[in-house]
VEXKEDREN-239827 format. One record per atom (N, C-alpha, C): residue in three letters; x, y, z. Coordinates in pm, whole numbers, padded with zeros to 5 digits, always signed. Layout:
REM residues N
ALAXYZ;...
//
This chain:
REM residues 274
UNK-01220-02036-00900;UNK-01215-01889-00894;UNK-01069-01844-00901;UNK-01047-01734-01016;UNK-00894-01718-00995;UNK-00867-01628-00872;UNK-00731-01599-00860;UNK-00687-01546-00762;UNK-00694-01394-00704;UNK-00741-01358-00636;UNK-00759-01219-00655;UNK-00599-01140-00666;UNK-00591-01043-00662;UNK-00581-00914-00688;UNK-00576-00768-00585;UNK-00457-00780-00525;UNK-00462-00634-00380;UNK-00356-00493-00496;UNK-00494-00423-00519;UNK-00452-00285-00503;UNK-00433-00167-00367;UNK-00323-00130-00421;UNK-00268-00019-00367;UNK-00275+00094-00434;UNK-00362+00159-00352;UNK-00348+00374-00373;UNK-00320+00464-00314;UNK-00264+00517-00394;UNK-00155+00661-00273;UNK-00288+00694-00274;UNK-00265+00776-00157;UNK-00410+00914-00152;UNK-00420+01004-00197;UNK-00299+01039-00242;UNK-00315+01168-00349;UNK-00345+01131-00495;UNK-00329+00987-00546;UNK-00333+00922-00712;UNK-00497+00904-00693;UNK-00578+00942-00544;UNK-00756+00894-00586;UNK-00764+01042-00645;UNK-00691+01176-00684;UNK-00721+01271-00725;UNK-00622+01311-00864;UNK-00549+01229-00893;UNK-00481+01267-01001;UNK-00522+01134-01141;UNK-00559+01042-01095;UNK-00580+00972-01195;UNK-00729+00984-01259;UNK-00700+00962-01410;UNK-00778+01014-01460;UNK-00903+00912-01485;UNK-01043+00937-01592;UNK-01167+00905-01569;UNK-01126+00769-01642;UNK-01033+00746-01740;UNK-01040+00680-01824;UNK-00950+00517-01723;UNK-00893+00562-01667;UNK-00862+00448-01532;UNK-00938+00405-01449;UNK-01015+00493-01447;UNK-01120+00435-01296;UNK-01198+00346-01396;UNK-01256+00395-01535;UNK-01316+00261-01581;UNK-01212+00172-01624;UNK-01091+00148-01581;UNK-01049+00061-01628;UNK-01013-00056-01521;UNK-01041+00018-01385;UNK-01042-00033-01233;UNK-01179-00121-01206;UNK-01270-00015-01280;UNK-01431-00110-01272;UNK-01440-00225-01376;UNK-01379-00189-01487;UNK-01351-00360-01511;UNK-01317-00442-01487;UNK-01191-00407-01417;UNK-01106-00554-01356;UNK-01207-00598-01238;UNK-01246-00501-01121;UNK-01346-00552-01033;UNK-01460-00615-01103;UNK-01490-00613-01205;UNK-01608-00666-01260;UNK-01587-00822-01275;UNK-01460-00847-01316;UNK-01427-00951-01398;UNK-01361-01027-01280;UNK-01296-01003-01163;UNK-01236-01103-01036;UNK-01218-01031-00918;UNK-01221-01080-00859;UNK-01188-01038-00691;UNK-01090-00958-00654;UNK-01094-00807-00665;UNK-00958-00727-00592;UNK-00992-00683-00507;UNK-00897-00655-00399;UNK-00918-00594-00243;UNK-00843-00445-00299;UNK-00902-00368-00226;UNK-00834-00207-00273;UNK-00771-00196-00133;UNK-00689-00132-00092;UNK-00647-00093+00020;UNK-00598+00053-00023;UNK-00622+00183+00023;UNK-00562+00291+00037;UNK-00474+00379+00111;UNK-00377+00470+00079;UNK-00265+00562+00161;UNK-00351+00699+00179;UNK-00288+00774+00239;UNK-00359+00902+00337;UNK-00222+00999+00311;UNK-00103+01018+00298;UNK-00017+01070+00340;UNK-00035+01215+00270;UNK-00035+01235+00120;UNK-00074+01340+00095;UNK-00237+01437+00089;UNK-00314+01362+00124;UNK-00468+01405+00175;UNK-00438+01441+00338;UNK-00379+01400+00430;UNK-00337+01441+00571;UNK-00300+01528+00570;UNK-00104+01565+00532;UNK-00073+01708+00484;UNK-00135+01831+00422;UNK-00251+01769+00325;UNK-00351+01904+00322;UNK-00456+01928+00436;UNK-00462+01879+00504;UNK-00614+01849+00593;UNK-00537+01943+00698;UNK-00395+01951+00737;UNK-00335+01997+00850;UNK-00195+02049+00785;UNK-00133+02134+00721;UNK-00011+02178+00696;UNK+00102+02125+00770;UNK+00057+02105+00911;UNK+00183+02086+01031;UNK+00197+01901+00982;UNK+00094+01827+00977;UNK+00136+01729+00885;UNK+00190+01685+00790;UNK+00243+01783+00747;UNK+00315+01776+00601;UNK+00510+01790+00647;UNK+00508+01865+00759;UNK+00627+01943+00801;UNK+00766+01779+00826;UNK+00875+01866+00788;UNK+00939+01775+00847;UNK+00970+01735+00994;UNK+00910+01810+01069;UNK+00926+01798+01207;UNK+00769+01632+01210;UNK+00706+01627+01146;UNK+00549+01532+01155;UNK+00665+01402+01162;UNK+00761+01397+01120;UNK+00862+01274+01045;UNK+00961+01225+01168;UNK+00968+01102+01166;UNK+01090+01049+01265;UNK+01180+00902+01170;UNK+01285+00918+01197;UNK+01379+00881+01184;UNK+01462+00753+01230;UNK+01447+00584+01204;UNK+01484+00548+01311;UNK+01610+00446+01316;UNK+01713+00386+01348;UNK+01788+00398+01397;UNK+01871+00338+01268;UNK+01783+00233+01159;UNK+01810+00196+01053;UNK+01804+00305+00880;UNK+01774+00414+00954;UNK+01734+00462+00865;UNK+01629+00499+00781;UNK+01483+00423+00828;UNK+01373+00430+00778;UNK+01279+00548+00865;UNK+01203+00622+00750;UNK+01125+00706+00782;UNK+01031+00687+00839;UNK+00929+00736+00924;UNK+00791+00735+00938;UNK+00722+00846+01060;UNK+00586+00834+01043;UNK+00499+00966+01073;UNK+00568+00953+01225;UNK+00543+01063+01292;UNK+00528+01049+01404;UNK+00367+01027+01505;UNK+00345+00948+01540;UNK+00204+00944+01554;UNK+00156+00931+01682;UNK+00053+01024+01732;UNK+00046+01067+01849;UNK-00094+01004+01843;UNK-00169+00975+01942;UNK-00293+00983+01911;UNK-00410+01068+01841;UNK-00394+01215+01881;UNK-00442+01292+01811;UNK-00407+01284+01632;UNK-00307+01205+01615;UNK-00266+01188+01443;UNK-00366+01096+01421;UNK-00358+00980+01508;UNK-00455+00881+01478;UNK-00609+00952+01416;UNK-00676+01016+01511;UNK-00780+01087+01504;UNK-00799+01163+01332;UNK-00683+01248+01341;UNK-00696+01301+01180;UNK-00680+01183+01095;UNK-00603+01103+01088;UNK-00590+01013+00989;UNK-00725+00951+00967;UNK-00827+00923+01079;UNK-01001+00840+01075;UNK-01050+00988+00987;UNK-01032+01061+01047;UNK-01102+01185+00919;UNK-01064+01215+00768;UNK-00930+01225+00744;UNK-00867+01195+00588;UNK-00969+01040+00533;UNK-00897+00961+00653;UNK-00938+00862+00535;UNK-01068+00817+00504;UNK-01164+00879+00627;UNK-01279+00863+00604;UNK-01325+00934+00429;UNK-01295+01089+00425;UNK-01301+01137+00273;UNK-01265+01045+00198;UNK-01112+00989+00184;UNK-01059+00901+00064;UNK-01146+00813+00030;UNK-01168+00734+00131;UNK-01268+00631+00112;UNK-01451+00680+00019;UNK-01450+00727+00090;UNK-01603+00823+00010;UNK-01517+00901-00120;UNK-01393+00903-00181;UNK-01387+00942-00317;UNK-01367+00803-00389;UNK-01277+00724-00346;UNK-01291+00569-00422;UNK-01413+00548-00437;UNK-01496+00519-00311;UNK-01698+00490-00338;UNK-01728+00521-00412;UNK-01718+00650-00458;UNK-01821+00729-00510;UNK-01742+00721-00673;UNK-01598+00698-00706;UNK-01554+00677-00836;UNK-01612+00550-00887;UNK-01646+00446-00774;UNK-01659+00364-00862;UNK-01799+00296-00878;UNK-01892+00419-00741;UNK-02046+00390-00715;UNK-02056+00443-00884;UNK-01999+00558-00921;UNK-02055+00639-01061;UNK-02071+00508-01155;UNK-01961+00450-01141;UNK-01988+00308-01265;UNK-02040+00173-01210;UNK-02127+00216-01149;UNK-02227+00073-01075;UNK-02205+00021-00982;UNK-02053+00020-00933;UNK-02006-00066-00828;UNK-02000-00023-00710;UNK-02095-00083-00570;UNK-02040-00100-00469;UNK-01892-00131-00410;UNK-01850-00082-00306;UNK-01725-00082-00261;UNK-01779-00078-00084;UNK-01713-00170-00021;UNK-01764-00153+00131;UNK-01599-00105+00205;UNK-01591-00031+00245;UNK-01470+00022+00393;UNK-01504-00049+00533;UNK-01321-00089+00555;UNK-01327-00203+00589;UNK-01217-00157+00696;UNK-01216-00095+00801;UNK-01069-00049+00909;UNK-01004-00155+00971;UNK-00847-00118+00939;UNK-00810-00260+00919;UNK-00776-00274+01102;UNK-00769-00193+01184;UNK-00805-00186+01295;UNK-00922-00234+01366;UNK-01015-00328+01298;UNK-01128-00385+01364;UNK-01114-00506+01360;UNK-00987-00526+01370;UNK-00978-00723+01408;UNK-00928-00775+01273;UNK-00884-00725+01147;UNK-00849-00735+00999;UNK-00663-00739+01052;UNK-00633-00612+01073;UNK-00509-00629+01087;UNK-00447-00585+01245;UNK-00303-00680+01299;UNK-00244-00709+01383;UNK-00125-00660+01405;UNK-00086-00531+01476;UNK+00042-00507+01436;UNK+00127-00558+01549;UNK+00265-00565+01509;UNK+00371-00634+01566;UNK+00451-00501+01687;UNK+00495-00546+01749;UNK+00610-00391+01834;UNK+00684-00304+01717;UNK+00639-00179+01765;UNK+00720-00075+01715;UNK+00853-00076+01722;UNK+00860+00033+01656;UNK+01043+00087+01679;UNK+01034+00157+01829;UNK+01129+00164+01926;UNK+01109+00216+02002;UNK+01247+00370+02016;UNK+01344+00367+01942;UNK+01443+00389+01937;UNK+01416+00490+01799;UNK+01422+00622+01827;UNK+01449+00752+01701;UNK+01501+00817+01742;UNK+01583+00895+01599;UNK+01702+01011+01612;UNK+01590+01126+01633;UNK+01658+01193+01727;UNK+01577+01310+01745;UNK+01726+01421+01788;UNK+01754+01527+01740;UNK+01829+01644+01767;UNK+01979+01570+01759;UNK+01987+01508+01703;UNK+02087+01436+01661;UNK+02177+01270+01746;UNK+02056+01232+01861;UNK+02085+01122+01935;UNK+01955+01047+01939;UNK+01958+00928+01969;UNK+01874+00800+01931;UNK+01808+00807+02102;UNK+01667+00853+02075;UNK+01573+00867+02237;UNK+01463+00749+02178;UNK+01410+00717+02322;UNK+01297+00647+02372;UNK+01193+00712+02285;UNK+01094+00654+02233;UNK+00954+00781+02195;UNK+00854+00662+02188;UNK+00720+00711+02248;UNK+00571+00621+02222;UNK+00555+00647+02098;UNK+00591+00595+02016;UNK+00550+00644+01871;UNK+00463+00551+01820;UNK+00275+00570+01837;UNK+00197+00499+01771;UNK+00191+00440+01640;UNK+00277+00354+01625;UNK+00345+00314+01464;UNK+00361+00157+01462;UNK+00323+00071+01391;UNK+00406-00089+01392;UNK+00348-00180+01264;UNK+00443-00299+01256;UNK+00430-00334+01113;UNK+00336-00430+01144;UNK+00235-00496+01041;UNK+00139-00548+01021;UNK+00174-00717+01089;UNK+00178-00784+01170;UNK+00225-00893+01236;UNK+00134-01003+01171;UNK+00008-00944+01205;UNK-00073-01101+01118;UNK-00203-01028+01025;UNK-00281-01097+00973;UNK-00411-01084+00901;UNK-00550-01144+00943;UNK-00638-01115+00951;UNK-00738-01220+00972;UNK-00838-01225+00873;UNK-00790-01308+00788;UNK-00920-01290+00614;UNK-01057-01279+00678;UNK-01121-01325+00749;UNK-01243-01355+00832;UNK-01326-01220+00832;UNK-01240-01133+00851;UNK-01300-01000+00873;UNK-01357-00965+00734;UNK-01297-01016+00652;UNK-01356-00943+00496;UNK-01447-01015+00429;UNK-01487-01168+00500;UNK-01597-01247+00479;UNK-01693-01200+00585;UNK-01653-01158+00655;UNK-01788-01058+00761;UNK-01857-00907+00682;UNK-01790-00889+00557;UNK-01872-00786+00499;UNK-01993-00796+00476;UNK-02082-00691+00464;UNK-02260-00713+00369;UNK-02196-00789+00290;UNK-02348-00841+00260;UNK-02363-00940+00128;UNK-02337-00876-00008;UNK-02204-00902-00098;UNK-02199-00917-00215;UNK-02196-00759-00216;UNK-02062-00704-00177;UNK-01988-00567-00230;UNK-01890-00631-00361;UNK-01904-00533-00420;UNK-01813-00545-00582;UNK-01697-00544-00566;UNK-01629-00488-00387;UNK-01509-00450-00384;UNK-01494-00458-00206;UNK-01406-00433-00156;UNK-01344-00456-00044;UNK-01208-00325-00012;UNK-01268-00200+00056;UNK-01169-00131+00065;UNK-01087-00120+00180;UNK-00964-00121+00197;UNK-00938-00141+00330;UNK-00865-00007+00407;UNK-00861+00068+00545;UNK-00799+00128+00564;UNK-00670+00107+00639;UNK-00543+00141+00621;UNK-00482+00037+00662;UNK-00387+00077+00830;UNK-00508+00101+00909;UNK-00469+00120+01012;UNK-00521-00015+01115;UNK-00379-00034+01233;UNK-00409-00147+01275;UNK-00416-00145+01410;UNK-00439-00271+01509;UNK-00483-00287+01667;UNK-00321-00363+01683;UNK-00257-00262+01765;UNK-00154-00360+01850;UNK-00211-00468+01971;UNK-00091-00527+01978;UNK-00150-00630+02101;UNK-00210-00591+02212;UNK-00153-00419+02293;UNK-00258-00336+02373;UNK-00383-00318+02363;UNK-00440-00330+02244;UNK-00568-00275+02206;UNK-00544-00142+02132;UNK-00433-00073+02147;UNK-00470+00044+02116;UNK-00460+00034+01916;UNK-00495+00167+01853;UNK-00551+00168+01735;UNK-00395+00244+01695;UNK-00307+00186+01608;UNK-00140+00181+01523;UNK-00162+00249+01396;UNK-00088+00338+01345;UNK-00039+00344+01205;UNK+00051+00270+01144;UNK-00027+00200+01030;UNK+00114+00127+00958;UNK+00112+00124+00827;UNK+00248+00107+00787;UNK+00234+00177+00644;UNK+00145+00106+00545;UNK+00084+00178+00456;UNK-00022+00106+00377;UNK+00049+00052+00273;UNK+00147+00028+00213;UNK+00193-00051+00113;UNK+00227-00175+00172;UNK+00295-00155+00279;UNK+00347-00319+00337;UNK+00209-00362+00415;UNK+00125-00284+00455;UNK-00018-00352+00470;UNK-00066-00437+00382;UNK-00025-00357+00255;UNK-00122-00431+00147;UNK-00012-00529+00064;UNK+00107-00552+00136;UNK+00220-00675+00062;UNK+00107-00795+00199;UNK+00122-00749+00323;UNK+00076-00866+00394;UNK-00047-00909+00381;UNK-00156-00822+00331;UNK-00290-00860+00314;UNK-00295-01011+00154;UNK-00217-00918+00057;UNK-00145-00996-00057;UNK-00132-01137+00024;UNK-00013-01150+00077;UNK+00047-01259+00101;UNK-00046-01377+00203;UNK-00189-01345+00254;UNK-00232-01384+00350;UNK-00387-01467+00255;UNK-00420-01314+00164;UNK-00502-01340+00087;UNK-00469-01461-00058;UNK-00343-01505-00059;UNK-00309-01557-00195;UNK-00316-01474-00319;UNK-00309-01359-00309;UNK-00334-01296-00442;UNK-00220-01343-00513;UNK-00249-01312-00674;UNK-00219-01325-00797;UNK-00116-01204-00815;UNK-00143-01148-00759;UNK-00048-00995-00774;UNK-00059-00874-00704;UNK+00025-00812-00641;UNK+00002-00670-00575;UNK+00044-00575-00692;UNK-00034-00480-00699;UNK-00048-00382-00793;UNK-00028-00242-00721;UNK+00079-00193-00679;UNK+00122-00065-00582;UNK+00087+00064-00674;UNK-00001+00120-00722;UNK-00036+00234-00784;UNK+00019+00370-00695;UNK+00138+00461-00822;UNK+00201+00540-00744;UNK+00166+00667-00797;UNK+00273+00807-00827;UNK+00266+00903-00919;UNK+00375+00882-01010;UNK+00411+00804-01019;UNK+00577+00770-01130;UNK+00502+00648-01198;UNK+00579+00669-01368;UNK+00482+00508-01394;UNK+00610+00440-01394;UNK+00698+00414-01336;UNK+00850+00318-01300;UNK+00900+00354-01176;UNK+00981+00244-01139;UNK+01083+00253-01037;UNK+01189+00329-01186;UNK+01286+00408-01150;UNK+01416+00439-01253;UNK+01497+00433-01169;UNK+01636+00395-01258;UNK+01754+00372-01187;UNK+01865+00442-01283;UNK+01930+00526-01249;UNK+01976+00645-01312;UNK+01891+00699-01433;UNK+01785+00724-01394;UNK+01684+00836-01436;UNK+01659+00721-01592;UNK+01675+00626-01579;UNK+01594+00490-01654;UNK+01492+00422-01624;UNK+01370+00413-01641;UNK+01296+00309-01646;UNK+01296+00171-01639;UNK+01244+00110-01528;UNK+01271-00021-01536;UNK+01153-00099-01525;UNK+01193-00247-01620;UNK+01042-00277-01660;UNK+01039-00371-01566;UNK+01143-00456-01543;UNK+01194-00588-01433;UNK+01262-00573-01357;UNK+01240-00604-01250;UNK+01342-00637-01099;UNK+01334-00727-01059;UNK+01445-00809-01048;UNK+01428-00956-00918;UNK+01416-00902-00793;UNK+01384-00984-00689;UNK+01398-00956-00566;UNK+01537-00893-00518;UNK+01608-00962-00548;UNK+01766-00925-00521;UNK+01770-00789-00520;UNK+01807-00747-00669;UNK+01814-00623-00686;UNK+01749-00520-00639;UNK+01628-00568-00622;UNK+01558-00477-00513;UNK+01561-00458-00366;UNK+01617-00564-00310;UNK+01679-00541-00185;UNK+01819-00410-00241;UNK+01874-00480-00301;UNK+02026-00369-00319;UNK+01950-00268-00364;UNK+01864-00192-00438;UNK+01823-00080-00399;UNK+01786-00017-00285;UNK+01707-00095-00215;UNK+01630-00037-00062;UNK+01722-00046-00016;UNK+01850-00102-00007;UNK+01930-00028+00113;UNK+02022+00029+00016;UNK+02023+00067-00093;UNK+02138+00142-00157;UNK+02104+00310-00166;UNK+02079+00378-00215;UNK+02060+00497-00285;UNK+01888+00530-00277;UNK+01837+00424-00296;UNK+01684+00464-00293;UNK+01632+00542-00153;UNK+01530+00660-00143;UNK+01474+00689-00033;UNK+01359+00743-00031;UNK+01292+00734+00077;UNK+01150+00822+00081;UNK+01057+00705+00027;UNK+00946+00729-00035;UNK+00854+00655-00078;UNK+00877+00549-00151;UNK+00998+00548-00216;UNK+01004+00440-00321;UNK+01023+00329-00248;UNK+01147+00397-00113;UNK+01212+00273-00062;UNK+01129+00195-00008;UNK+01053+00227+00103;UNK+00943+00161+00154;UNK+00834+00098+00062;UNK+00819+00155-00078;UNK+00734+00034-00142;UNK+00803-00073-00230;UNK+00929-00064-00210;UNK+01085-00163-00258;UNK+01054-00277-00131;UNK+01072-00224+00000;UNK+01035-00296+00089;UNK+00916-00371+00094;UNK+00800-00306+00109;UNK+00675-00382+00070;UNK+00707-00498+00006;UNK+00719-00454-00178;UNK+00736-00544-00241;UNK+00826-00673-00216;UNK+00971-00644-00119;UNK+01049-00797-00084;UNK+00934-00864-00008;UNK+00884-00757+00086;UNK+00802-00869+00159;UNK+00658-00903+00140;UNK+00563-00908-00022;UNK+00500-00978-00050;UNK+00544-01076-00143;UNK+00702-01063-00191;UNK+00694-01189-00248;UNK+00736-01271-00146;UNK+00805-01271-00007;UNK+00840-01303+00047;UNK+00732-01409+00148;UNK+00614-01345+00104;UNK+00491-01394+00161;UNK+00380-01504+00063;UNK+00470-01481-00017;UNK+00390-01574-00116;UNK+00340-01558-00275;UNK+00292-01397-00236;UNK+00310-01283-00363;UNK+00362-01319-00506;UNK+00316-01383-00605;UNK+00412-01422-00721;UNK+00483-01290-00809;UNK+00394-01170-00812;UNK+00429-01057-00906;UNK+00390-00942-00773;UNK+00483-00822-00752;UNK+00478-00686-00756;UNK+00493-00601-00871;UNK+00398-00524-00934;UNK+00413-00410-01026;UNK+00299-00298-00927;UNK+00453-00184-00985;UNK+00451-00039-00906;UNK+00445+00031-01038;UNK+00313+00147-01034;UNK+00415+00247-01121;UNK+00169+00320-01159;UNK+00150+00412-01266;UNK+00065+00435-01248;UNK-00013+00465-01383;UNK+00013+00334-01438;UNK-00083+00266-01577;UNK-00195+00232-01489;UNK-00258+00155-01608;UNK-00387+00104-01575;UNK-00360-00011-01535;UNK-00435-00129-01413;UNK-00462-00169-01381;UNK-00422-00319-01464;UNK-00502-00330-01562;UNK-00496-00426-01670;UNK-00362-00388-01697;UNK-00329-00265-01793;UNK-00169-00307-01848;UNK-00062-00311-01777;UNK-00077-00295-01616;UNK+00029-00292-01524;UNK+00019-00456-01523;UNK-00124-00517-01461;UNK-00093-00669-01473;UNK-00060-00789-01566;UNK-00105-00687-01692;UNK-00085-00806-01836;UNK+00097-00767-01919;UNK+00151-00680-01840;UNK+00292-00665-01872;UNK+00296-00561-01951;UNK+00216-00458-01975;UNK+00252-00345-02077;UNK+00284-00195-01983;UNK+00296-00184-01825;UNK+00307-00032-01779;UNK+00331-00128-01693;UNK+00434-00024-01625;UNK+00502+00003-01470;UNK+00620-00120-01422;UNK+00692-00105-01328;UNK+00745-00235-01261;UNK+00720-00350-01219;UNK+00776-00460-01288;UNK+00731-00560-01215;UNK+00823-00641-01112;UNK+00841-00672-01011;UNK+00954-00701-00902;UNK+00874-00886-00924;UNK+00955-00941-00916;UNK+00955-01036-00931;UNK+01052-01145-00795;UNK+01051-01263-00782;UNK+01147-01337-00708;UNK+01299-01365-00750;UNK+01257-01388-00906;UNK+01395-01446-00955;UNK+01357-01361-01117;UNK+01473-01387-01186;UNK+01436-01363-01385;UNK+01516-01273-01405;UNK+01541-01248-01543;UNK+01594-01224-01638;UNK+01540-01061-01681;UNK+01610-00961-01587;UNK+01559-00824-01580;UNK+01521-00764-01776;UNK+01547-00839-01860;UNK+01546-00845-01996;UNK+01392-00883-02079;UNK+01370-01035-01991;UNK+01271-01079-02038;UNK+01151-01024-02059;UNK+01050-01044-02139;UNK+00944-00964-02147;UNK+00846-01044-02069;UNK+00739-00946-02000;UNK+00660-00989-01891;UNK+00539-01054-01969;UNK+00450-01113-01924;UNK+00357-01212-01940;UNK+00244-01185-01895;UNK+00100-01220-01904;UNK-00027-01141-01846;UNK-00022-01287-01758;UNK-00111-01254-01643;UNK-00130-01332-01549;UNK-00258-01430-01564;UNK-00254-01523-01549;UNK-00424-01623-01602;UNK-00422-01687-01484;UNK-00422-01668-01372;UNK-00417-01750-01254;UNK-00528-01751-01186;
//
């Protein structure tokens, strides 16, 4: 059996991409094993305006962004993503396929200690900020699905060691699910079809260079799925491509970024047969 396959979807790309992708999503599920995992960030901000605000945002001591998350966020986020999930279903129930939702908070995913330390009013305070990065995986949970779903969606909220129920970011969810699962490739589906680097397109990145972006000039969304990407190849991950082709031509080398470990930012990319 070849290797599967972890997609990534913003939550706002289950409403901008078009009909002619989703059948091009039900093919690839047709043909091998992909895990979907989905983002919430712009479906939240509509669900609640004050979610959208820059005050929802914290800051922390390295520089990296993220929600501020209270419990009550938790709560909206089970309601967003409950919808998202019922629009993936239902895109891809239209073309035959089952899809089962899968919270990655039910024993799937493990998160590690938070940040405890954010700038707030211009000095670095204490805050409970319900937030932490994905520490381990447990494949087990996704062999506990019904019998014989076409697909595997995941939400990518997780159980700290308290018990209690974490936000964590869904791209580096879905680099560690990647790296745990053996996939063949993480496929980060965004609203840009490239990473650009002075308003250029780029078809290749080594790892390297993509570290010197994430801490160079890059910010906001990209950086964190720059990050992701070090750390699914870092996990085992052979290919990251970001960007918001189809499925097939993101993995067979014709659309979007491909981040790679090592190579020749020149070379032309290769379809995957693994």
């Amino acid at each position: 059996m070849s290797a599967p396959l972890v997609v990534k979807l913003g939550g706002s790309c289950v409403e901008q991409l078009d009909e002619l992708w989703w059948d091009d999503l039900a093919g690839v599920i047709r043909a091998r094993r992909v895990l979907l995992v989905h983002g919430w960030s712009g479906p939240l901000g509509r669900f609640d305006p004050r979610h959208g605000r820059p005050a929802a945002f914290l800051r922390d001591r390295y520089g990296n962004r993220s929600r501020w998350t209270t419990p009550q966020v938790i709560e909206d986020i089970r309601v967003v993503s409950a919808s998202v999930r019922a629009a993936i279903a239902g895109k891809l129930a239209a073309r035959g396929l089952r899809v089962e939702g899968v919270l990655g908070c039910d024993g799937l995913l493990l998160a590690g200690p938070g940040e405890r330390l954010w700038w707030q009013d211009g000095r670095l305070v204490e805050l409970d900020n319900l937030v932490g990065p994905v520490a381990s995986v447990d494949p087990s949970r996704l062999t506990a699905c019904s019998p014989d779903p076409a697909s595997t969606l995941v939400t990518p909220l997780a159980r700290d060691a308290g018990g209690r129920t974490v936000n964590t970011d869904a791209d580096r969810a879905a680099a560690a699910l990647a790296g745990a699962l053996g996939a063949a490739a993480l496929v980060l589906v965004t609203d840009v079809p490239n990473f650009f680097i002075d308003g250029e397109p780029v078809e290749r990145l080594a790892a390297a260079e993509a570290i010197r972006h994430r801490d160079g000039k890059t910010t906001g969304g990209m950086r964190k799925k720059l990050r992701a990407a070090v750390e699914a190849l870092e996990n085992g991950t052979p290919e990251v491509v970001l960007g918001n082709g189809s499925v097939t031509a993101m993995v067979a080398g014709g659309a979007g970024t491909a981040i790679t470990r090592e190579g020749n930012p020149n070379a032309p990319r290769t379809e995957h047969r693994t």
